[in-house]
Backbone as a printed PyTorch tensor [residue, N CA C, xyz], in Angstrom:
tensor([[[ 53.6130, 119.3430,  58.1960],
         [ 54.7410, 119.5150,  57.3100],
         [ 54.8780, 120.9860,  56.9030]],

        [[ 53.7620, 121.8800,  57.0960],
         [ 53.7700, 123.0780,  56.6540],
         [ 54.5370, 123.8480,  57.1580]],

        [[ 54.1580, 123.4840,  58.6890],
         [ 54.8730, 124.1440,  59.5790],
         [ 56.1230, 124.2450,  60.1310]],

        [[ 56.8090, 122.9020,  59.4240],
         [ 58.0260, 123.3240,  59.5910],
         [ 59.1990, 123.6520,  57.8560]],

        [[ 58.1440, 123.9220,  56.7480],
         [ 58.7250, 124.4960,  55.6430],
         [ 58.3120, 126.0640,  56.6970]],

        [[ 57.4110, 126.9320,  57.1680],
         [ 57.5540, 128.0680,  57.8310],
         [ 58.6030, 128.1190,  58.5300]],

        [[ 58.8390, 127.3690,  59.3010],
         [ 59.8760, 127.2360,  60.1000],
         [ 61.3570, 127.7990,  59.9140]],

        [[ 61.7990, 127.0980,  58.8610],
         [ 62.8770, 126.9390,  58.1630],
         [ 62.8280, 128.4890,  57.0210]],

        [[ 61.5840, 128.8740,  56.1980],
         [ 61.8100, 130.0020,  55.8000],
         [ 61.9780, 131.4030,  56.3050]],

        [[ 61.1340, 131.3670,  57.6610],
         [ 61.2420, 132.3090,  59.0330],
         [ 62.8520, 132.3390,  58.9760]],

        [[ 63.6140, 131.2340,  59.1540],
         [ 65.1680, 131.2190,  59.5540],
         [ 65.7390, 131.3140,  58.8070]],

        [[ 65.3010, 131.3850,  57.5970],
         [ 66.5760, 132.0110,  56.5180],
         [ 66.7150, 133.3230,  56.2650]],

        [[ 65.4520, 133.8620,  56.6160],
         [ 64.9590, 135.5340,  56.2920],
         [ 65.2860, 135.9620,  57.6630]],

        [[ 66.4010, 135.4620,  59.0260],
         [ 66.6440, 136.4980,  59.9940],
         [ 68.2970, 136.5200,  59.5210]],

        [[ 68.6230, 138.0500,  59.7780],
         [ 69.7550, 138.3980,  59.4070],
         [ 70.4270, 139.3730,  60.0400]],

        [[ 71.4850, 139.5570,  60.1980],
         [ 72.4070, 140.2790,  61.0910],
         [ 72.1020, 140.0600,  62.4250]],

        [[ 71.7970, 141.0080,  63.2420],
         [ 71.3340, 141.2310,  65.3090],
         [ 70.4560, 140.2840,  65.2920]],

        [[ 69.0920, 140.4960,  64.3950],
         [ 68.9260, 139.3220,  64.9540],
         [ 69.0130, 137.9860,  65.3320]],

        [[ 69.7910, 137.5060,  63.7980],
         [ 70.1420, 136.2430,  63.9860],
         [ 71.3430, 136.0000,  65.2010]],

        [[ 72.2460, 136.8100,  65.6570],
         [ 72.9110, 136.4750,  66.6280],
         [ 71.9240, 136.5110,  68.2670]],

        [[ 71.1740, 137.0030,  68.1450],
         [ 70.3500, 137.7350,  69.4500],
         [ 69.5500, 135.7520,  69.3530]],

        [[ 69.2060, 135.4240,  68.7430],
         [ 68.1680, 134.0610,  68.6520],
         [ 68.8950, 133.0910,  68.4680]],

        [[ 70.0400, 132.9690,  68.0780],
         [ 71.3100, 131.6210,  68.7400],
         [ 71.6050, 131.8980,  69.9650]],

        [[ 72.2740, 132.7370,  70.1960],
         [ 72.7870, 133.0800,  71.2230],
         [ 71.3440, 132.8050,  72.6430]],

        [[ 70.3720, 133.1470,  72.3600],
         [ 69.1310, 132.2920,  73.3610],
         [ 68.9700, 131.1730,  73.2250]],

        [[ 68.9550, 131.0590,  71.9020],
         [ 68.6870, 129.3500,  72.1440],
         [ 69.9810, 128.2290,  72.5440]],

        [[ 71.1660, 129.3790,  72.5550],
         [ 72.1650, 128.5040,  73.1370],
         [ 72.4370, 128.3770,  74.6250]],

        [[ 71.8230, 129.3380,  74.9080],
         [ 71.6730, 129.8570,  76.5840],
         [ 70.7410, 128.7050,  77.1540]],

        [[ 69.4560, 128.5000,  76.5580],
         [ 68.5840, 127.7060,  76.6240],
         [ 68.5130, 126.1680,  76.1850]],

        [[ 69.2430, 125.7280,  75.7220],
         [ 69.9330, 124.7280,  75.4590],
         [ 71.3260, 124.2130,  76.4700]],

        [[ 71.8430, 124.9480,  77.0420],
         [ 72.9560, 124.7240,  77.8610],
         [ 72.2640, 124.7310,  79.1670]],

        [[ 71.0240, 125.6580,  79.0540],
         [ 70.4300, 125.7680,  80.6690],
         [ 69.9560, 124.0010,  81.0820]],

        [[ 69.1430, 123.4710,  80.0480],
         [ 68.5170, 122.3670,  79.6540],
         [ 69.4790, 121.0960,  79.7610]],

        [[ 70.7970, 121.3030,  79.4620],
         [ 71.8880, 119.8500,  80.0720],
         [ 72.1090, 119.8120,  81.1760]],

        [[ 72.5350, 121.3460,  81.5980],
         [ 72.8290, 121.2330,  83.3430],
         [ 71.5860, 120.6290,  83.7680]],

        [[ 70.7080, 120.9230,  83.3380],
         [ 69.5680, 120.5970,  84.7810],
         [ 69.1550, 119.1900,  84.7260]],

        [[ 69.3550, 118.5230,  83.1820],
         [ 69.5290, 116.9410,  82.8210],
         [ 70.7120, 116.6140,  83.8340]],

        [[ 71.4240, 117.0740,  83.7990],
         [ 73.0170, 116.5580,  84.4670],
         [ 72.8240, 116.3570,  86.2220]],

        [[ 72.1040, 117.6230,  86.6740],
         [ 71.8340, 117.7740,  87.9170],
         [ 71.1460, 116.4390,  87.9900]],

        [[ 70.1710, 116.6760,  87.4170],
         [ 68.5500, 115.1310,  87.9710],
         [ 69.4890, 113.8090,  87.7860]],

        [[ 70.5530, 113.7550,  86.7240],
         [ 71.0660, 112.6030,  86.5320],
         [ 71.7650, 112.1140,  87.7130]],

        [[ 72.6950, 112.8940,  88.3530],
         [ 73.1980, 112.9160,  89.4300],
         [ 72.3430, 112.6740,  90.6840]],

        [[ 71.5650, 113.0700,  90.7340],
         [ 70.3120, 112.8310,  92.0890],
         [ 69.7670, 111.9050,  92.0090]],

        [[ 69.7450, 111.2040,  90.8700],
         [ 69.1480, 109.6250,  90.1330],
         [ 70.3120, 108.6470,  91.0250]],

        [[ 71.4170, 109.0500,  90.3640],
         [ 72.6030, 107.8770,  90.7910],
         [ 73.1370, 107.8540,  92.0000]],

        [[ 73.0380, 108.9870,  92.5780],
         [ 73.0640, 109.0580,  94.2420],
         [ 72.8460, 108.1050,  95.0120]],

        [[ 71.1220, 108.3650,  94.6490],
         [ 70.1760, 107.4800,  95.6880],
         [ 70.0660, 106.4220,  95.1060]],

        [[ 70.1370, 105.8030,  94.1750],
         [ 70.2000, 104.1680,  94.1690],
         [ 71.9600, 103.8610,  94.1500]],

        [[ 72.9750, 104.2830,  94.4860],
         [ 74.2280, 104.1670,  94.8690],
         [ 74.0130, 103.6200,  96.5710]],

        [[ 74.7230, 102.5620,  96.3520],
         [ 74.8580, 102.1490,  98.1670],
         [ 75.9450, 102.2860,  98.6350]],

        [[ 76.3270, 103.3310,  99.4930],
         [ 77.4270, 104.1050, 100.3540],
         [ 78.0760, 102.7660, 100.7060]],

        [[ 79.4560, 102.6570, 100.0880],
         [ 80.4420, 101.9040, 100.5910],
         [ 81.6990, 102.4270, 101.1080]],

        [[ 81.8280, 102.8050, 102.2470],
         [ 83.3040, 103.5700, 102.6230],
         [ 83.9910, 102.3920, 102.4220]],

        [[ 85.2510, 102.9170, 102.1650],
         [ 86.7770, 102.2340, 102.1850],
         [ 87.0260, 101.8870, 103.9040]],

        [[ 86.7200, 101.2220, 104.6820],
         [ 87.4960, 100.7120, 106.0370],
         [ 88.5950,  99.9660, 106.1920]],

        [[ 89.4510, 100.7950, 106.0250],
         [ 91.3030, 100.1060, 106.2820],
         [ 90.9250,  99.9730, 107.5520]],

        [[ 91.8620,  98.4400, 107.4010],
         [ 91.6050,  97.4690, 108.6700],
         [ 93.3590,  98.1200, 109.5760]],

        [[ 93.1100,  98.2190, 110.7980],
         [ 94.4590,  99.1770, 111.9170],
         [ 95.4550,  98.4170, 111.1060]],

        [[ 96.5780,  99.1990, 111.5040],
         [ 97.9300,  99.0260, 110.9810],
         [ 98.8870,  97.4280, 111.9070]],

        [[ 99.1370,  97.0910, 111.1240],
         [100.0710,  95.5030, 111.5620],
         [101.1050,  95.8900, 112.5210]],

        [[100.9490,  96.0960, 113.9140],
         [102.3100,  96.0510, 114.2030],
         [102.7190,  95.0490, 114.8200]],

        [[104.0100,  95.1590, 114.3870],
         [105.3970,  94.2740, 114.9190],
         [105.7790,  93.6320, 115.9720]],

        [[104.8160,  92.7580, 116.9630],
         [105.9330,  92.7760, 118.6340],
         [106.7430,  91.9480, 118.3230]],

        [[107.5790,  91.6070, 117.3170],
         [108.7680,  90.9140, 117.5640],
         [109.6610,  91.6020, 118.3760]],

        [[110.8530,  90.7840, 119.4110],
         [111.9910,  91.2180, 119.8810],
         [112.8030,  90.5790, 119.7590]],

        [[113.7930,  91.4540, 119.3470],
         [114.9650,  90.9420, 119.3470],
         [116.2410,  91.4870, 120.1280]],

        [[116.5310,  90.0790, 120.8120],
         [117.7260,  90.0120, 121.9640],
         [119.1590,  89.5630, 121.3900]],

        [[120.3310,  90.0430, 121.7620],
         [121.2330,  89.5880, 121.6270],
         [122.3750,  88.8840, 122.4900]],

        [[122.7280,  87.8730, 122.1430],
         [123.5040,  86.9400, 123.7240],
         [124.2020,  85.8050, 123.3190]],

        [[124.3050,  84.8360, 124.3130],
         [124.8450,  83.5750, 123.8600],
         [123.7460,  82.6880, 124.3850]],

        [[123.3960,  81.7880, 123.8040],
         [122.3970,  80.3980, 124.0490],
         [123.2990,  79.5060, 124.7820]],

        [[122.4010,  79.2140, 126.1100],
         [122.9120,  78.1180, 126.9660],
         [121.4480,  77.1400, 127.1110]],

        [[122.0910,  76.0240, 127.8930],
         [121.5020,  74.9750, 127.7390],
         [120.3630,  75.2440, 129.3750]],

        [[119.6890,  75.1910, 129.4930],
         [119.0600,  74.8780, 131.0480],
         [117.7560,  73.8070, 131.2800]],

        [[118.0890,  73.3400, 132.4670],
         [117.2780,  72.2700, 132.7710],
         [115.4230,  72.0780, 132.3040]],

        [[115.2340,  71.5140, 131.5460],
         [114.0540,  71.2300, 131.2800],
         [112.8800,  71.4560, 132.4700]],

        [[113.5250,  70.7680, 133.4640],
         [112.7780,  70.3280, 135.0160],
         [112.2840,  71.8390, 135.3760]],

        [[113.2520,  72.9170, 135.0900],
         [112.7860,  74.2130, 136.0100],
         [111.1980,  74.5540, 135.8130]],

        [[111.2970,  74.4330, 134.4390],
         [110.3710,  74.8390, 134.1450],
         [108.7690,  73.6420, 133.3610]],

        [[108.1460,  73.1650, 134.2970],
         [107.5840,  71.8450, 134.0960],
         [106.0950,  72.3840, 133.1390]],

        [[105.9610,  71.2520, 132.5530],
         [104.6570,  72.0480, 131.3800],
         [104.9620,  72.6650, 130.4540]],

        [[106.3450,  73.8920, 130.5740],
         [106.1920,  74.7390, 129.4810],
         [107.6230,  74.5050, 128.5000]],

        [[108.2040,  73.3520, 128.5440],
         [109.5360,  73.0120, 127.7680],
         [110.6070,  74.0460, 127.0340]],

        [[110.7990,  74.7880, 127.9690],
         [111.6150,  75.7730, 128.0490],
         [113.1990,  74.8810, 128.4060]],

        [[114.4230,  74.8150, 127.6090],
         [115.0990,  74.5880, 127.5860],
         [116.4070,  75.1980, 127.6010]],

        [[116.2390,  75.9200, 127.0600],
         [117.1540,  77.3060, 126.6560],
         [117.5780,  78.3530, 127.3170]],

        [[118.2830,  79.3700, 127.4080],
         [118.1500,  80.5560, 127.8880],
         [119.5790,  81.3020, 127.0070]],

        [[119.2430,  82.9380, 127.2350],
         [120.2830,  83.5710, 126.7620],
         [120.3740,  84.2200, 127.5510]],

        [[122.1840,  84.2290, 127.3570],
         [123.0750,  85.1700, 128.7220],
         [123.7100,  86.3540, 128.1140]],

        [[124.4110,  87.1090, 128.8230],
         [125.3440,  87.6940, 128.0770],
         [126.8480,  87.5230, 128.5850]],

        [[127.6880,  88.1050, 128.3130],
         [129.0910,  87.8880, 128.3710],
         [129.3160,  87.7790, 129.1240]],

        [[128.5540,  88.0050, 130.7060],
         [129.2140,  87.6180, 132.0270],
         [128.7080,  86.2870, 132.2750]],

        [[127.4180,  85.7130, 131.6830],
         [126.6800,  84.4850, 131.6070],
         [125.4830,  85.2390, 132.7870]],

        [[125.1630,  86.1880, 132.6770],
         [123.6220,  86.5580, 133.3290],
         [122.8960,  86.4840, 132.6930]],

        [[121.5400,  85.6410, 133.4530],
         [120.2290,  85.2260, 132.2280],
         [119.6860,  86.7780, 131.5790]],

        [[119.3160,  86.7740, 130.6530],
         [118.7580,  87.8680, 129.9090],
         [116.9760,  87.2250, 129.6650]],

        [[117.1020,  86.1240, 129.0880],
         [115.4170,  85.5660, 128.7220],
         [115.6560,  84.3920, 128.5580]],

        [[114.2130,  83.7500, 128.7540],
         [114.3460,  82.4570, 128.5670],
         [114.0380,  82.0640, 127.6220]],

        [[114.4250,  81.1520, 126.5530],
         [113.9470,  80.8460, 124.8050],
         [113.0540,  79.3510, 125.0820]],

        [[112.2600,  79.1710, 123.9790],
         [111.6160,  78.3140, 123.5740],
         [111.5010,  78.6010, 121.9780]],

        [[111.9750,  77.5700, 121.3680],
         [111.7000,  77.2230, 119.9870],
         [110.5070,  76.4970, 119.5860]],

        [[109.8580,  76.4640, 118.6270],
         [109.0760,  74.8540, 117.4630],
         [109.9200,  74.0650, 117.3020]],

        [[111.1640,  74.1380, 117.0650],
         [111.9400,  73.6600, 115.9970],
         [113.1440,  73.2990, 117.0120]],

        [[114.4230,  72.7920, 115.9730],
         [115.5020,  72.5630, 116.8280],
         [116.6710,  73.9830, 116.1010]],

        [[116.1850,  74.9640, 115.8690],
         [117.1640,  76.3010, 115.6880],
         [117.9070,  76.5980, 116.8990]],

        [[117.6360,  76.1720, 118.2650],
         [117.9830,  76.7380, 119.7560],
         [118.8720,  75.5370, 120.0920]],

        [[119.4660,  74.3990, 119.7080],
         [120.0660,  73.1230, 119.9800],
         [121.0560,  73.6590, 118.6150]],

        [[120.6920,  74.0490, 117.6190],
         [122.0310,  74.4190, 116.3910],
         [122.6890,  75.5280, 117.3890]],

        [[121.9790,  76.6700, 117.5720],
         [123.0380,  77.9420, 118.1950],
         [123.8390,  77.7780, 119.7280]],

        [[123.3540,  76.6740, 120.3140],
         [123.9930,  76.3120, 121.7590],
         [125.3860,  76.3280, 121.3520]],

        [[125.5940,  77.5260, 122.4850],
         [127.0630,  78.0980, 122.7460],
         [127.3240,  78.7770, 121.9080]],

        [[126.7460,  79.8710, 121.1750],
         [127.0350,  80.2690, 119.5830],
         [126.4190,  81.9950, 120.5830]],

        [[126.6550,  82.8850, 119.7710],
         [126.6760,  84.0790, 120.3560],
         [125.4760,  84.8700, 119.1450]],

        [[124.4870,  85.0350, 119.3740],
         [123.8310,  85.0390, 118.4810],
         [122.4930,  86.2530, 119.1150]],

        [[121.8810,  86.7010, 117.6960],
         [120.6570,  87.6360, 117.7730],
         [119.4350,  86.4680, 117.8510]],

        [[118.1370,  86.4190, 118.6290],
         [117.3370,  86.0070, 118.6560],
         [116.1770,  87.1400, 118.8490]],

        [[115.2710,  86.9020, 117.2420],
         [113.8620,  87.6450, 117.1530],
         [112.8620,  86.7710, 117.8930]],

        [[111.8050,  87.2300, 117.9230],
         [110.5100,  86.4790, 118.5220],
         [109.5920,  86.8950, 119.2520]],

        [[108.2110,  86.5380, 119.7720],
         [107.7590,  87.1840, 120.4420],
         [107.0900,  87.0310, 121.9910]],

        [[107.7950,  88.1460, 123.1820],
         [107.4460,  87.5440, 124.4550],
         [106.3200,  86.8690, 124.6690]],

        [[105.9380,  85.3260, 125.4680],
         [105.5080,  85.2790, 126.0490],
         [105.2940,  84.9210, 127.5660]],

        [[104.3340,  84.3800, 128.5610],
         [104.4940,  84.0770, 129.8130],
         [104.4400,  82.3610, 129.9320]],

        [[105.1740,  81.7200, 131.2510],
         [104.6020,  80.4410, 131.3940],
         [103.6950,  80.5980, 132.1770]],

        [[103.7300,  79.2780, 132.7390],
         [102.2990,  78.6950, 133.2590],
         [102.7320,  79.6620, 134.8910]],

        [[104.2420,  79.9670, 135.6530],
         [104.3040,  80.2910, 136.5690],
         [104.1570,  81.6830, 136.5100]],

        [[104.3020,  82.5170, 135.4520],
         [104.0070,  83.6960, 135.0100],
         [105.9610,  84.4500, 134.6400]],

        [[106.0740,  83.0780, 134.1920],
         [107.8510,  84.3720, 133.8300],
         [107.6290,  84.3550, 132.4870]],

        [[108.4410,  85.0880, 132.0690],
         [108.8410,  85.7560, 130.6660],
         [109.5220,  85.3640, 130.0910]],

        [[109.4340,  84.7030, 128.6520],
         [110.0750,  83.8060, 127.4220],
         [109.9400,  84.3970, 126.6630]],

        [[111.0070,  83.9490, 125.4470],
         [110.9580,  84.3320, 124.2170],
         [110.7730,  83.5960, 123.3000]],

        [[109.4580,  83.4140, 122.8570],
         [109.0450,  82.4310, 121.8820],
         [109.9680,  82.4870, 120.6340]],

        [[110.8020,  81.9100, 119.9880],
         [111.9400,  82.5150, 118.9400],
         [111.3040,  81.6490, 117.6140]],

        [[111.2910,  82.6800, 117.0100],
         [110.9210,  82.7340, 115.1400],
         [112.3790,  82.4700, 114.3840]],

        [[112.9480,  83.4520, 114.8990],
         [114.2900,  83.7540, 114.3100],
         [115.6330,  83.4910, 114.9200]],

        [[116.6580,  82.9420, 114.6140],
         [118.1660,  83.0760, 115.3050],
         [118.9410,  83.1480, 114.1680]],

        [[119.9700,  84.4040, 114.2440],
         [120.5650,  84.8620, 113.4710],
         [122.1040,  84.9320, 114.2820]],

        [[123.1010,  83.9160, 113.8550],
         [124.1580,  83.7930, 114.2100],
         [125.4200,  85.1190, 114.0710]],

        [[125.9880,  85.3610, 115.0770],
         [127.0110,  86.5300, 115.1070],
         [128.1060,  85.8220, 113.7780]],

        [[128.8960,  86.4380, 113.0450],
         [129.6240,  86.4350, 112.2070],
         [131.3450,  86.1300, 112.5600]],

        [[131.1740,  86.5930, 114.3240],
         [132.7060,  87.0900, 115.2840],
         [132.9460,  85.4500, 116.2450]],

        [[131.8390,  84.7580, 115.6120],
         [131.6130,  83.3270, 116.7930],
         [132.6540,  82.8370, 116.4880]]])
């Protein structure tokens, strides 16, 4: 206890230079003393941190296509296995693709002049269809 009533009377009896000269260190020395807490703290949380990068999964693209024509009717038979019914022509009536629907959207647009989205695929003989998602009727029908 003595030693720090010395303490404290030592520090009341410094005055002028010196008292700025002995803050001014011990503030130096005190600021030196957080950084280097701050540093170790940081080297602490590092290494027990488990590196998780962000991996964005590739970008979504689109193969929809979309054709524009008139929907005609064609023989089931041509095409055996793959129930292809459909086809779109254009204004002279030349095939453009052959459609296949899920649904009955391709039996509503028969004879209708229309945009069809969707996406190519092959049959069993290796021709080229248009699996259709979408039919979007011309406005001029």
């Amino acid at each position: 206890m003595q030693l720090l009533k010395d303490i404290y009377n030592n520090a009341e009896g410094l005055k002028g230079r010196r008292l700025i000269t002995i803050t001014a260190v011990l503030s130096i020395a005190f600021l030196g003393i957080g950084i280097f807490i701050g540093y170790l703290n940081n080297l602490i949380l590092k290494q027990s941190e488990v590196s998780t990068e962000t991996v964005l999964p590739p970008p979504v693209v689109d193969t929809s296509v979309i054709l524009e024509g008139r929907v005609s009717y064609t023989n089931p038979e041509y095409y055996p296995g793959d129930e292809i019914s459909y086809v779109l022509t254009d204004s002279s009536g030349k095939e453009i693709s052959l459609l296949k629907a899920e649904d009955d959207k391709l039996a509503l647009a028969e004879g209708l002049n229309v945009k069809v989205k969707g996406v190519k695929m092959t049959t069993r003989a290796g021709t080229n269809y248009l699996l259709v998602k979408e039919v979007i009727i011309n406005a001029a029908n």
